[in-house]
C-alpha positions in Angstrom: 10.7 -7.1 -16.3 8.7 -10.4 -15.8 5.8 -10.5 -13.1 7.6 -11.6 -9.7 6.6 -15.4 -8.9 5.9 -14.6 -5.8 2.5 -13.0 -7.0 1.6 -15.7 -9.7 -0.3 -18.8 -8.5 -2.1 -21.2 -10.3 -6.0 -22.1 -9.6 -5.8 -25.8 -10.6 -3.4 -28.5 -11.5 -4.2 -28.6 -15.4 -1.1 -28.4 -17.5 -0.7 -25.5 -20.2 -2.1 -26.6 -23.6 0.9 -26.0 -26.0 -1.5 -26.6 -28.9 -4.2 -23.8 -28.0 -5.3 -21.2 -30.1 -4.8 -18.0 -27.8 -3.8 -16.8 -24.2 -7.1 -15.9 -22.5 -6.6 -13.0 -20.3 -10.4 -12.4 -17.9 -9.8 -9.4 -16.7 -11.7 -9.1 -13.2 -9.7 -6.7 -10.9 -7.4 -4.7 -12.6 -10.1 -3.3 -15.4 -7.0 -1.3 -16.7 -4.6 -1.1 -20.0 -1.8 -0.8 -18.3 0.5 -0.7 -15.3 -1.1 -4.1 -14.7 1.2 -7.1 -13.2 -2.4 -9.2 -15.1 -1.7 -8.0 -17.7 2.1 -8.1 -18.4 1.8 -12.1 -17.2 -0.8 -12.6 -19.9 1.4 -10.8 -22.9 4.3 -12.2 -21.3 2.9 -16.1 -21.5 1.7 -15.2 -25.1 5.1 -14.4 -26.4 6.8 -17.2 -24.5 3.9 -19.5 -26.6 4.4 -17.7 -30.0 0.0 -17.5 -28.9 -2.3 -14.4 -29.8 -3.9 -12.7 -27.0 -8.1 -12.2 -26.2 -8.7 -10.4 -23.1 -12.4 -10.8 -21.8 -13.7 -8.0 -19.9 -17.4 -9.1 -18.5 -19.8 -7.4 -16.4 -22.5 -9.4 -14.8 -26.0 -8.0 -13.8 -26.7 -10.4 -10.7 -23.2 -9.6 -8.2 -24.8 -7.7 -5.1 -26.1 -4.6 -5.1 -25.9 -4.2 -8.8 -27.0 -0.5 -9.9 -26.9 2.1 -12.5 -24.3 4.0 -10.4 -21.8 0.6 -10.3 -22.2 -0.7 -13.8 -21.9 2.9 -14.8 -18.2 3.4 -13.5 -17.6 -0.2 -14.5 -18.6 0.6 -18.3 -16.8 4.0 -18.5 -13.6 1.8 -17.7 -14.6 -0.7 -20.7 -15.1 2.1 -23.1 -11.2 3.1 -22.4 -10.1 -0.2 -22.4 -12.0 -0.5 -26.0 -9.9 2.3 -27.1 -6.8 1.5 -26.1 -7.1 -2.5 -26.9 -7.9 -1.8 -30.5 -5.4 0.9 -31.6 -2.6 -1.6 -30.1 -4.8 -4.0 -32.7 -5.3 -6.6 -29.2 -8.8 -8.6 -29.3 -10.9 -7.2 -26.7 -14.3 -8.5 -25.7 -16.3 -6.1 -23.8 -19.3 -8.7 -22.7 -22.2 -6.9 -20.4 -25.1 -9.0 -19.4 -28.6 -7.9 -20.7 -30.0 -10.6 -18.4 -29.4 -12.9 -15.8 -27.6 -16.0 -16.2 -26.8 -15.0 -20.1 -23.5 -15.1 -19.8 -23.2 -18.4 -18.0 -20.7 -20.7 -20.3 -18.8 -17.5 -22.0 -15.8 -18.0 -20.2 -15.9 -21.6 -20.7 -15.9 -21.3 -24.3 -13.5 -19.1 -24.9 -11.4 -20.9 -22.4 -11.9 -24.4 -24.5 -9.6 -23.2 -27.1 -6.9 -21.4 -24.8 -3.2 -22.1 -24.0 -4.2 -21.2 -20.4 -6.2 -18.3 -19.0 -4.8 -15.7 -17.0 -6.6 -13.6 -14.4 -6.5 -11.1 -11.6 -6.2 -12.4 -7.7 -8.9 -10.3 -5.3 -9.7 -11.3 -2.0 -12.7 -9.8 -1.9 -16.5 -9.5 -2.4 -17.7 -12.9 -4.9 -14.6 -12.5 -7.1 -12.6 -15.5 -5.0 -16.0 -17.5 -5.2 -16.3 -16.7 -9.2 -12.8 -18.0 -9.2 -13.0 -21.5 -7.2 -15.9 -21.9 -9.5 -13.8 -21.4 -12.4 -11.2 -23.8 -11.5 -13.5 -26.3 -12.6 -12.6 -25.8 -15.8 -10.5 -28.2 -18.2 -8.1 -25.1 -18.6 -4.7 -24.1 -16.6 -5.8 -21.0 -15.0 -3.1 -18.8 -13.4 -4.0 -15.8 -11.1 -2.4 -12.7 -10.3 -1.4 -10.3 -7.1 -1.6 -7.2 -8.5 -3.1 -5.4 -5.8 -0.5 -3.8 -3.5 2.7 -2.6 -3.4 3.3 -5.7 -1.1 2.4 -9.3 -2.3 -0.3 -10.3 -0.4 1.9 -13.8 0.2 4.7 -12.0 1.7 2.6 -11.7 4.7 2.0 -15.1 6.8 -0.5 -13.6 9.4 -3.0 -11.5 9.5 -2.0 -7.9 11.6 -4.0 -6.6 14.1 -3.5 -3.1 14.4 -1.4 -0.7 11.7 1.3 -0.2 13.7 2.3 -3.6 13.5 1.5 -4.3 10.1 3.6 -0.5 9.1 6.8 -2.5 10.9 6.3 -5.7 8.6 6.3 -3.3 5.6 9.3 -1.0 6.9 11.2 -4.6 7.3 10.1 -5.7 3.8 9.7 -2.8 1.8 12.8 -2.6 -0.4 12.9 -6.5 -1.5 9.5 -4.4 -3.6 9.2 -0.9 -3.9 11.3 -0.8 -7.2 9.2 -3.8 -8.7 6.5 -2.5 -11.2 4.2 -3.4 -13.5 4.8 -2.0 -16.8 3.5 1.9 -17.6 2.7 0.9 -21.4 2.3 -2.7 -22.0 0.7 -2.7 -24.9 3.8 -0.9 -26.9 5.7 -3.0 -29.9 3.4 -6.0 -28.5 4.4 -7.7 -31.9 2.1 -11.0 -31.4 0.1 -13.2 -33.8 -3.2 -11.9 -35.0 -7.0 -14.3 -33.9 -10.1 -12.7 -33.1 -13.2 -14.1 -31.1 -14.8 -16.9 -32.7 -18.1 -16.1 -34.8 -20.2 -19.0 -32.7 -19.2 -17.0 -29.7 -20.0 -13.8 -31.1 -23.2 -14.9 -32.0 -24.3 -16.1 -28.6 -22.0 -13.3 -26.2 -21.9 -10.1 -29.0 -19.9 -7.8 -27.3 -21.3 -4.9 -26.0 -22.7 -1.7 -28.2 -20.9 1.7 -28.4 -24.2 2.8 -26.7 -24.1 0.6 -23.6 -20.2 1.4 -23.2 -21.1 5.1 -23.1 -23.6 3.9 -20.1 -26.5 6.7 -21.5 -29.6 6.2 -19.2 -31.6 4.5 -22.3 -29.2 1.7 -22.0 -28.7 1.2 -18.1 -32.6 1.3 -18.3 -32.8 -2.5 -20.5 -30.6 -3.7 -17.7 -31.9 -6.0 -14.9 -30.1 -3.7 -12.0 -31.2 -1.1 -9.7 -32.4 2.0 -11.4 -32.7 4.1 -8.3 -29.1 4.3 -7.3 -28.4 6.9 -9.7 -24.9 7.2 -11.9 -22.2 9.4 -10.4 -18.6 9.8 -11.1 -16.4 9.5 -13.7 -15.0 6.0 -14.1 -12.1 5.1 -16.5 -8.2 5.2 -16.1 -8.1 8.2 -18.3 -10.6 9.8 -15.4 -8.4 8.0 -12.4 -5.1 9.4 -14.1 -6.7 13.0 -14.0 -7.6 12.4 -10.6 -4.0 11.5 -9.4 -2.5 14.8 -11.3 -4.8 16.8 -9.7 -4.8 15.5 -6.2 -0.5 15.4 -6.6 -0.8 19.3 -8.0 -3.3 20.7 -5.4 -4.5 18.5 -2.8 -1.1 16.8 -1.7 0.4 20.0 -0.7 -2.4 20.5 1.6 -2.9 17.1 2.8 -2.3 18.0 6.4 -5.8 18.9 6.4 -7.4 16.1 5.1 -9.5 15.8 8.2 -11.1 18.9 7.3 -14.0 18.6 5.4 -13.8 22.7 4.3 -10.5 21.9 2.9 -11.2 19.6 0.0 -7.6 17.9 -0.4 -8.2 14.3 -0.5 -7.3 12.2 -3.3 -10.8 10.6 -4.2 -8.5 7.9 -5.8 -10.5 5.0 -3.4 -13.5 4.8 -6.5 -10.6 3.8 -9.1 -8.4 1.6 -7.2 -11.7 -0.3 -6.2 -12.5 -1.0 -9.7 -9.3 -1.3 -11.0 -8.9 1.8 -13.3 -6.0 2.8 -11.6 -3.1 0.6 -9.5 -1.5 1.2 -6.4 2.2 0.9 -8.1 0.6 4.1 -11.2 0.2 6.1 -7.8 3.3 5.2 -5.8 5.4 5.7 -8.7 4.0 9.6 -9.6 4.2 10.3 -5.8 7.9 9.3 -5.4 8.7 10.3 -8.6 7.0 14.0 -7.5 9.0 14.1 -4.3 12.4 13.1 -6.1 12.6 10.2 -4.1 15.4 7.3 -4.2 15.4 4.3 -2.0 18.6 5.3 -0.3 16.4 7.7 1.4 14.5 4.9 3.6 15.2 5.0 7.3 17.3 2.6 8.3 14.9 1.3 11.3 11.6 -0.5 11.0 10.1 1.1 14.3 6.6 1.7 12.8 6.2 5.3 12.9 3.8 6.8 10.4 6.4 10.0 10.0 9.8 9.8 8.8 10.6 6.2 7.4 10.3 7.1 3.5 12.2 10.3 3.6 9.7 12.3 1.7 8.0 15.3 2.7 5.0 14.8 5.8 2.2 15.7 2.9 3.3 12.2 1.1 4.3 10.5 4.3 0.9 10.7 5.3 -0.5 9.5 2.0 1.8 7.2 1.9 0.2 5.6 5.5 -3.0 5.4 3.5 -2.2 4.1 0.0 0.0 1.3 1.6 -0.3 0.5 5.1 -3.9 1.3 5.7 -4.8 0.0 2.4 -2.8 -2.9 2.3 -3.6 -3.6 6.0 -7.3 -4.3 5.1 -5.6 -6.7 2.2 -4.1 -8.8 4.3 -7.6 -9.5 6.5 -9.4 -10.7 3.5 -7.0 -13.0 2.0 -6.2 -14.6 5.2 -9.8 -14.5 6.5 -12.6 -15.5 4.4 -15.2 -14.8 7.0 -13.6 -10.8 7.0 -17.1 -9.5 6.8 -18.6 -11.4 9.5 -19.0 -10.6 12.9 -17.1 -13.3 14.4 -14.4 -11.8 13.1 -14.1 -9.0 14.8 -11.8 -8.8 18.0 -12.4 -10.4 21.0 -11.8 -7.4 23.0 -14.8 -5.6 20.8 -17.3 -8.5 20.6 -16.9 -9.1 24.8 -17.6 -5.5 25.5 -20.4 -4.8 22.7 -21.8 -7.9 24.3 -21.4 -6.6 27.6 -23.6 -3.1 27.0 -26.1 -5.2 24.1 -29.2 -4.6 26.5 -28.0 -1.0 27.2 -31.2 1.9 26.1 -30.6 3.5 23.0 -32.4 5.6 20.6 -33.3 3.0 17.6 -33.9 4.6 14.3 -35.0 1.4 11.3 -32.1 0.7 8.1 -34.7 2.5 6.1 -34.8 5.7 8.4 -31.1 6.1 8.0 -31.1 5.3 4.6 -33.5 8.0 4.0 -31.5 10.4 6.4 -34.5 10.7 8.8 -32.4 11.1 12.2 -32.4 14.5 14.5 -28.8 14.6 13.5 -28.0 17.1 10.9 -24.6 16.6 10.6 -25.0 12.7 10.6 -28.0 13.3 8.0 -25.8 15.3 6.0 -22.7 12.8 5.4 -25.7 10.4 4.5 -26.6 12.3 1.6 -23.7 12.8 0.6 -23.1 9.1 0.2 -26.7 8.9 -1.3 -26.0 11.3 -3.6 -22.0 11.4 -4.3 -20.8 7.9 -3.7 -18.5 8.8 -1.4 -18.5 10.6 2.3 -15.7 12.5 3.5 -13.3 10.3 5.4 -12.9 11.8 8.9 -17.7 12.2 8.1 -17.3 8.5 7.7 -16.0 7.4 10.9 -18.8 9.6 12.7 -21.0 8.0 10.1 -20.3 4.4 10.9 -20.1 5.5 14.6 -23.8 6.4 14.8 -25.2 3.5 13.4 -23.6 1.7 15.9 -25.2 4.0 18.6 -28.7 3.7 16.6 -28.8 0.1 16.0 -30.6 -2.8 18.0 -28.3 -4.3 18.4 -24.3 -4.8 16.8 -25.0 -7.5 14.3 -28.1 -5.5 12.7 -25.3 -2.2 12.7 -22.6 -4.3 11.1 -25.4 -5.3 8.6 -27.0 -1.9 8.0 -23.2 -0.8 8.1 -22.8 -2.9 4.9 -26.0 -2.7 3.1 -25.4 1.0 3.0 -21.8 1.3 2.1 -22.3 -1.5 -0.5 -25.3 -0.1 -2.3 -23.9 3.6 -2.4 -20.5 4.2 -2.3 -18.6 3.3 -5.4 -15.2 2.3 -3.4 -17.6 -0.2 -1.6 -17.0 -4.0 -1.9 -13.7 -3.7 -1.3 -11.0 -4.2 1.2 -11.0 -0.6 2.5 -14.8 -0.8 2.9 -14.7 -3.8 5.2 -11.5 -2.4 7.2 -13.2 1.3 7.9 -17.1 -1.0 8.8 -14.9 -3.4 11.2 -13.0 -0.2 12.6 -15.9 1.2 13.8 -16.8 -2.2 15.8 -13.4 -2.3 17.0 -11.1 -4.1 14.5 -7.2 -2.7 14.2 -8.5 -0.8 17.7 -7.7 -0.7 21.1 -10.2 -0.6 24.5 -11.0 3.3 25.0 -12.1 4.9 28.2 -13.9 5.7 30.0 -16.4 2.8 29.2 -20.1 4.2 28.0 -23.5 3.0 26.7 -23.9 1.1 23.9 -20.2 1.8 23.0 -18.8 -0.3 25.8 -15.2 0.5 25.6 -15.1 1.3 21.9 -13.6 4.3 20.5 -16.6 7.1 20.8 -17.5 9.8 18.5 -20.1 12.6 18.3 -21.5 14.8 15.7 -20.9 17.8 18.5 -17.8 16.9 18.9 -16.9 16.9 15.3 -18.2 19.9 14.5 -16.2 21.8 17.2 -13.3 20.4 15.6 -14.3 20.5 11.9 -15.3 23.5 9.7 -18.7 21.7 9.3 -20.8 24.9 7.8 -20.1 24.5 4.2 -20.5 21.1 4.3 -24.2 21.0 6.3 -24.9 23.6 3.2 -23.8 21.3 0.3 -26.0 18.3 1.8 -28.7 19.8 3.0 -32.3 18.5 2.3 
């Protein structure tokens, strides 16, 4: 099935070169073999060419907050797409940066020679500035929506709260849901044979078995920060396992997701983020779990979380999260390129933080919390876990974000100590999600909550006592504990 045109758009006006040598894919987003809409639109130009395929995988040492623990996940994901790139006998050229600025003019040359180049669309982090840059280029460079189950063009405004954004999908939802990228691209690919050019080779070898295994001897030679250890298993053969698992065990249970004691969510955000995994690879084994068919739809669009997809409420909520919460934070960062800025919160939220700036607070310094110095154990606690793990638990999160709000100056240092911390540690950072749950805390895809308090203003308000009245926090104050 070819890649729908409403997700293809091209970067700059330069014609295709009929008399290249190859169809460049850059792979930037979806770091993934298959099940890729990237992907398929690269194979699917190089057949319509009668052109061989090179598909450049790069991993710079410079993009923000560059660690062991992120180029770690990132190089587990090369090493599978090593494997399964070779035994389908496509060139693949694993490029990692030993130092800054070394790969500066790599894409360019291996663009020089290409048909066109075809890469992955990502309204986020310094991939769409990467990308402008790249349009430079003497080269027709096509880019790709592969990131939700909704085109990110289908959407002409940017939603302010789910609920309205969950009745724009319920409206649009079947003109989609059956569109897929293929599960195994690389099958009877059947295309003309090239390989990377020895002059490029020379100057951009491709990286060593040993720095695609990502041992600690080889993160070490690398100009990134050592003390953000490795964690988590990156790689769509690792993202894959996570989705059976999470559809066999945690799904059932996913009612209590809140509960931290309960250990049923689908720690899927890491490999969507990085691209090891798509959002269509986990739609399709959910639906395909629950038997689903689109007849069973609701008829209406009237935004309700429950009920529209006719599946049971364990994948109805899921389903909330994958798509419309996922998707939601999507559609701020491609409409809004200041997304991570305070100006863009609401109006509503800046008026009323602004309103209660000069209230008292207790102040604890970005490098206190960082350290989990606070007289909060439970808050100290989901900060290790971050430190540590990567990752917090969601519902921990929100109290997370929550108190760094309460012990900031001011709102603009919180937002910035917000995003330092989530950046630098968790490995779904960077991303979409990561900028919708900072913003929610300030107020974005909110409503005014009373009754109006310090600091808070009329923002929603949360409270570590609170939480653990409602949470089984025991075993979780135990895991993280000093």
């Amino acid at each position: 099935m070819p890649v729908p045109t409403a997700r293809i758009s091209a970067l700059n006006a330069v014609p295709t070169r009929q008399d290249g040598d190859h169809i460049l894919y850059w792979m930037t987003a979806a770091r993934r073999s298959a099940w890729s809409y990237g992907l398929d639109h690269a194979i699917a130009r190089a057949r319509e060419l009668g052109k061989p395929l090179i598909v450049l995988e790069a991993l710079r040492c410079d993009y923000p907050w560059a660690s062991d623990r992120l180029h770690a996940f990132v190089l587990a994901g090369m090493r599978a797409n090593a494997a399964r790139f070779t035994a389908a006998d496509v060139v693949y050229h694993p490029y990692v940066e030993p130092s800054r600025g070394a790969g500066k003019g790599l894409l360019a040359a291996l663009a020089a020679r290409a048909c066109l180049v075809v890469t992955d669309e990502y309204p986020c982090f310094f991939l769409p500035r990467m990308q402008a840059a790249a349009a430079a280029l003497p080269v027709r460079i096509e880019k790709v929506d592969g990131n939700g189950v909704i085109p990110l063009r289908a959407a002409e405004i940017v939603f302010s709260t789910a609920h309205a954004f969950r009745r724009f999908i319920q409206k649009r939802c079947r003109e989609f849901i059956e569109q897929r990228p293929a599960a195994d691209p690389l099958a009877r690919l059947d295309l003309p044979h090239t390989a990377v050019p020895k002059d490029i080779l020379a100057r951009w070898p491709a990286a060593s078995p040993e720095l695609l295994a990502g041992t600690p001897a080889a993160l070490a030679r690398l100009p990134i920060d050592h003390s953000v250890a490795a964690c988590g298993e990156g790689g769509s053969e690792a993202a894959t396992r996570a989705l059976r698992a999470f559809l066999a065990d945690g799904l059932p249970r996913y009612g209590d997701r809140n509960d931290p004691a309960a250990s049923c969510t689908s720690g899927l955000s890491p490999h969507l983020h990085f691209g090891h995994i798509g959002a269509h690879e986990v739609l399709a084994a959910l639906l395909a779990r629950e038997a689903w068919k689109p007849a069973r739809l609701a008829a209406t669009a009237s935004g309700s979380r429950e009920g529209w997809w006719g599946v049971s409420p364990a994948a109805e909520g899921f389903l909330d999260q994958i798509v419309t919460w996922r998707e939601l934070g999507f559609n701020m960062c491609f409409h809004r390129p200041d997304h991570a800025e305070y100006e863009s919160l609401p109006p509503w939220a800046r008026k009323t933080l602004a309103e209660h700036a000069s209230d008292p607070r207790q102040v604890y310094t970005p490098a206190q919390l960082e350290a989990a110095a606070t007289h909060d154990g439970l808050w100290n606690a989901a900060q290790r876990q971050l430190v540590r793990e990567g990752t917090i638990h969601n519902y921990l999160r929100m109290l997370w974000g929550k108190k760094i709000l309460e012990w900031s100056p001011d709102p603009r240092t919180a937002l910035a100590t917000l995003t330092h911390l989530n950046n630098k540690y968790a490995l779904d950072g960077r991303d979409p999600n990561s900028y919708s749950g900072i913003a929610w805390i300030l107020g974005r895809y909110d409503r005014p909550w009373g009754p109006e308090r310090p600091v808070y203003g009329k923002l929603r308000y949360m409270s570590s006592d609170n939480t653990a009245r409602k949470l089984r926090v025991a075993g979780y104050l135990a895991r993280h504990a000093a």
